[in-house]
C-alpha positions as a Markdown table, in Angstrom:
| # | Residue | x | y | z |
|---|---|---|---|---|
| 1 | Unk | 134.8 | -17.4 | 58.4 |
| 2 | Unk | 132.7 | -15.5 | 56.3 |
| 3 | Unk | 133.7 | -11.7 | 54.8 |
| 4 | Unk | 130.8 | -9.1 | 54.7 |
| 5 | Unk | 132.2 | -6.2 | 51.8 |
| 6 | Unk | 129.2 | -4.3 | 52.9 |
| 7 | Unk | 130.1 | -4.5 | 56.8 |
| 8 | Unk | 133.7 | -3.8 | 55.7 |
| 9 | Unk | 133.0 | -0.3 | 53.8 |
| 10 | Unk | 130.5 | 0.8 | 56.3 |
| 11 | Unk | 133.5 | 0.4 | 59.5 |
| 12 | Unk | 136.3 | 1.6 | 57.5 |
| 13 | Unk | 134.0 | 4.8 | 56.5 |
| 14 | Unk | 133.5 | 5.5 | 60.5 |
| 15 | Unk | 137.2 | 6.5 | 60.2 |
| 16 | Unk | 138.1 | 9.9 | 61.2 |
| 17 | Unk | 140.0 | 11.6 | 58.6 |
| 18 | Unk | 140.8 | 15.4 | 58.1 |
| 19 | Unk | 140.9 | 16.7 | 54.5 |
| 20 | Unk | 143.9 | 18.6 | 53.4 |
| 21 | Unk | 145.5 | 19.9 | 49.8 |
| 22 | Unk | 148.8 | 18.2 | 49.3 |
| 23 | Unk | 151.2 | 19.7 | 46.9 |
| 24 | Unk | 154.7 | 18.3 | 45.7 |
| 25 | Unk | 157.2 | 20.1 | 43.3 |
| 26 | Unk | 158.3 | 22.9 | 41.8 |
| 27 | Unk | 157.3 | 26.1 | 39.7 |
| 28 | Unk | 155.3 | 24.5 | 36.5 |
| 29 | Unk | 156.1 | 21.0 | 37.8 |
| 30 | Unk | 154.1 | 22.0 | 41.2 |
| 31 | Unk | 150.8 | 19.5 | 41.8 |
| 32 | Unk | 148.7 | 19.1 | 44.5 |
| 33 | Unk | 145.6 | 17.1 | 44.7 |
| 34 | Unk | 142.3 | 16.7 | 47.7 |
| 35 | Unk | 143.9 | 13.8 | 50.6 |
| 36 | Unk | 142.1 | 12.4 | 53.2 |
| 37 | Unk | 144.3 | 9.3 | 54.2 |
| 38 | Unk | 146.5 | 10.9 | 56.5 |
| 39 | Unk | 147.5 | 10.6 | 60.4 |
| 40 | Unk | 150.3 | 11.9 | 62.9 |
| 41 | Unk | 152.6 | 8.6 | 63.2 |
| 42 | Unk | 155.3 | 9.8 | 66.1 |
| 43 | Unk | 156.1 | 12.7 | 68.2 |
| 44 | Unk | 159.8 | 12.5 | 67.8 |
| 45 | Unk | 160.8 | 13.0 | 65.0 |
| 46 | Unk | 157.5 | 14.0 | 64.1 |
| 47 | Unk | 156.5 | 12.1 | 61.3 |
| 48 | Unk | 152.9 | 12.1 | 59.5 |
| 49 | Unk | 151.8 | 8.6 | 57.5 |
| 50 | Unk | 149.9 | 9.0 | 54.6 |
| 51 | Unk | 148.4 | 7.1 | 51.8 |
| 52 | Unk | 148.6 | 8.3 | 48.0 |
| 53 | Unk | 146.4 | 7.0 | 45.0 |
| 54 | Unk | 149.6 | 5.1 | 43.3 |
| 55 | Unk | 148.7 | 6.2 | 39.9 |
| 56 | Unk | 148.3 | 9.7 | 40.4 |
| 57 | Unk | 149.9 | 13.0 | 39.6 |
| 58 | Unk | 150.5 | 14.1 | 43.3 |
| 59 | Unk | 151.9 | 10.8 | 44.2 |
| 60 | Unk | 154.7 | 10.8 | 41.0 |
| 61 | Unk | 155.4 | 14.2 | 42.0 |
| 62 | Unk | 156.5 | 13.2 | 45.8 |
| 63 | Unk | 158.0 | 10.2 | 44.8 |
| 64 | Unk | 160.5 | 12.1 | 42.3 |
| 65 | Unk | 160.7 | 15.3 | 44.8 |
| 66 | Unk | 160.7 | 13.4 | 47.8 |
| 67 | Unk | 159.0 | 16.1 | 49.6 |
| 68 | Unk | 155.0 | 17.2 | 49.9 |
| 69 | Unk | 152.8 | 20.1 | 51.6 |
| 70 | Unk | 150.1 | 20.0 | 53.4 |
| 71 | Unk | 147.4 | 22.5 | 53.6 |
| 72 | Unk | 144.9 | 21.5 | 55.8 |
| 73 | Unk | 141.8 | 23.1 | 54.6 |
| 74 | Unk | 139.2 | 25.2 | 56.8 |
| 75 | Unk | 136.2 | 23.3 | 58.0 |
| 76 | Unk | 133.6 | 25.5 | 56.1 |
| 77 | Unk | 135.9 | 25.7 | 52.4 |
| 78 | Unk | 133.9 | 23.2 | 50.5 |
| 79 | Unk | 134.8 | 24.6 | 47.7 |
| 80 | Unk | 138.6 | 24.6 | 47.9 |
| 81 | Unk | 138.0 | 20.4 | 48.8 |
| 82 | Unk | 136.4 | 20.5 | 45.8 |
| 83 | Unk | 138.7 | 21.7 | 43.7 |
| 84 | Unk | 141.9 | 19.6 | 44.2 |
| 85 | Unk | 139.7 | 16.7 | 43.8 |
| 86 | Unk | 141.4 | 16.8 | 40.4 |
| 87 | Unk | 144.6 | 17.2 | 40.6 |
| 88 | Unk | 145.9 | 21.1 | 39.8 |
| 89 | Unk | 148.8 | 23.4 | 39.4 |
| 90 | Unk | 151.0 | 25.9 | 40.1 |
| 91 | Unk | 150.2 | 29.3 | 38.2 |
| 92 | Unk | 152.1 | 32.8 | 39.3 |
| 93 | Unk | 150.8 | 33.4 | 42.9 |
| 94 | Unk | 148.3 | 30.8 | 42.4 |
| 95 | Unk | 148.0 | 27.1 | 43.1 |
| 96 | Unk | 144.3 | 25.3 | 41.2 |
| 97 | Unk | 143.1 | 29.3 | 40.5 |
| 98 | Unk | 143.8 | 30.0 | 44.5 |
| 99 | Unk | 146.4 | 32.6 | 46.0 |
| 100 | Unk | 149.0 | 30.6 | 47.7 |
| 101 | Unk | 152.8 | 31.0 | 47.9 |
| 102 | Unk | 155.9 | 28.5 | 47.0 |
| 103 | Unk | 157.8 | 26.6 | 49.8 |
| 104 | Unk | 161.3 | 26.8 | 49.3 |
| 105 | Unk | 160.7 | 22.4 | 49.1 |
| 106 | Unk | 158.6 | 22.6 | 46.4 |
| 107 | Unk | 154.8 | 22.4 | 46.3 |
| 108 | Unk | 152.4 | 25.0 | 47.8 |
| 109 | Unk | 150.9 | 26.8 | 50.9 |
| 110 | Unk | 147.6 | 28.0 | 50.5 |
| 111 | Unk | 146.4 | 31.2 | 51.7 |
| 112 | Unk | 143.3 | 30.1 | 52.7 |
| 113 | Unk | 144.6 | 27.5 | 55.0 |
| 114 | Unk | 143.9 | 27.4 | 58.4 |
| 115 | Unk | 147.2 | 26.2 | 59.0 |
| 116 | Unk | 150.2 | 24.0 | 57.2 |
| 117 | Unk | 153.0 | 21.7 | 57.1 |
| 118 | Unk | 155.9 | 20.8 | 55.2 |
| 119 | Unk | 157.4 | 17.6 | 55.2 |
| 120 | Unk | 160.5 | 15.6 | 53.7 |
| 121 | Unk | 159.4 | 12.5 | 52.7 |
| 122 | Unk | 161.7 | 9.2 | 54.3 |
| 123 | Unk | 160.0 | 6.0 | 52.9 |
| 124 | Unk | 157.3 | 4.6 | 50.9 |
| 125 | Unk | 155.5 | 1.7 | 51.1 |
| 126 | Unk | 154.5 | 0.3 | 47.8 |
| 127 | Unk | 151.7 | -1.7 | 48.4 |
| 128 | Unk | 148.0 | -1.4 | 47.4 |
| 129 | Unk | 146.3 | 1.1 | 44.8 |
| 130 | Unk | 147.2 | 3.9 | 47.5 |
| 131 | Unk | 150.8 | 3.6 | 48.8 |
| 132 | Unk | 151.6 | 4.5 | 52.2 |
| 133 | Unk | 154.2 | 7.4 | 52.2 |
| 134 | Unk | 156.2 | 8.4 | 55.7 |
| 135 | Unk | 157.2 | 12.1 | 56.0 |
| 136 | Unk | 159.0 | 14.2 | 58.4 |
| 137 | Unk | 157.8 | 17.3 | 59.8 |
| 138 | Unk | 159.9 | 20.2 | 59.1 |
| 139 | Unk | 158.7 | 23.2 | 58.5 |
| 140 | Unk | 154.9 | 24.4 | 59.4 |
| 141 | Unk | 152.8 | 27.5 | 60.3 |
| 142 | Unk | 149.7 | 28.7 | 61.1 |
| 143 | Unk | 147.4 | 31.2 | 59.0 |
| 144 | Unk | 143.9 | 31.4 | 61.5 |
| 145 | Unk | 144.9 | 30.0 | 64.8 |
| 146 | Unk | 141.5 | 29.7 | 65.8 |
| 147 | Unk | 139.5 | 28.1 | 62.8 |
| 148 | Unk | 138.9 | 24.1 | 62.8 |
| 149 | Unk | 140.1 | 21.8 | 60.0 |
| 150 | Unk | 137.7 | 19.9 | 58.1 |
| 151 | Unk | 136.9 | 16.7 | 58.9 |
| 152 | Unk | 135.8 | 14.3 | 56.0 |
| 153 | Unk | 132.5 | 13.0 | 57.8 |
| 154 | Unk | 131.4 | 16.6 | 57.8 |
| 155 | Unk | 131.2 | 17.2 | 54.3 |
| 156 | Unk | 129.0 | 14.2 | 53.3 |
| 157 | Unk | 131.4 | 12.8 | 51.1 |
| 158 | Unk | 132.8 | 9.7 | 51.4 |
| 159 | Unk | 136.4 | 8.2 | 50.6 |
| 160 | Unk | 136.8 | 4.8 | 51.6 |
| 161 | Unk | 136.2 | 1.5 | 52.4 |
């Protein structure tokens, strides 16, 4: 049996993913960074799965906090993807130069979101360059009720494989 890279990078980039800014601790210690790896897991509890690049900012930060937001962002905001592709910070009514607002868990809820959730994070799987991290829903609202999240295909970026 023979292992085609190529044919693997091309099928895992057909994966559907939405993109969202994830956020993880508090005041000056706040970080949130551009995700894509992340899926609803269960109804009840509702969990969501999602993976983390292990040796970044956002993932120390919910490791240590043990909590995360997620903002998904708005199909059209390009620009807000953009921006958390580094990771950024928390700054007086602002989260990466953005108006947001703290969640009482720690990280951020961005204005400009079409809608959110907040999540308490209850394991993490340590294996690979992103680890896997599994999160309850807790707390969530919605900002535009009627405008579509972004979906990674849509942007002509690519993030896997």
């Amino acid at each position: 049996m023979t292992f085609n890279l190529d044919t693997k990078k091309h099928t895992l980039r057909l994966l559907h993913h939405n993109v969202a800014i994830v956020s993880s601790g508090k005041g000056e210690h706040a970080v949130g960074a551009t995700v894509t790896w992340f899926t609803q897991s269960s109804f009840e509890p509702p969990y969501i799965a999602m993976a983390v690049k292990a040796d970044s900012r956002l993932y120390e930060a919910i490791r240590t906090n043990k909590n995360l937001i997620i903002s998904l962002v708005g199909k059209d905001d390009k620009s807000l993807a953009g921006a958390f592709f580094k990771a950024q910070s928390w700054d007086e009514g602002t989260f990466g130069g953005f108006p947001a607002k703290a969640h009482q868990l720690g990280g951020a809820i961005l204005d400009s979101s079409p809608a959110w959730l907040a999540c308490k994070v209850k394991t993490i799987v340590e294996e690979g360059d992103h680890h896997v991290i599994l999160s309850q829903v807790v707390d969530s609202g919605i900002h535009k009720e009627e405008e579509k999240a972004m979906c990674l295909t849509e942007t002509g970026w690519q993030y896997g494989g």
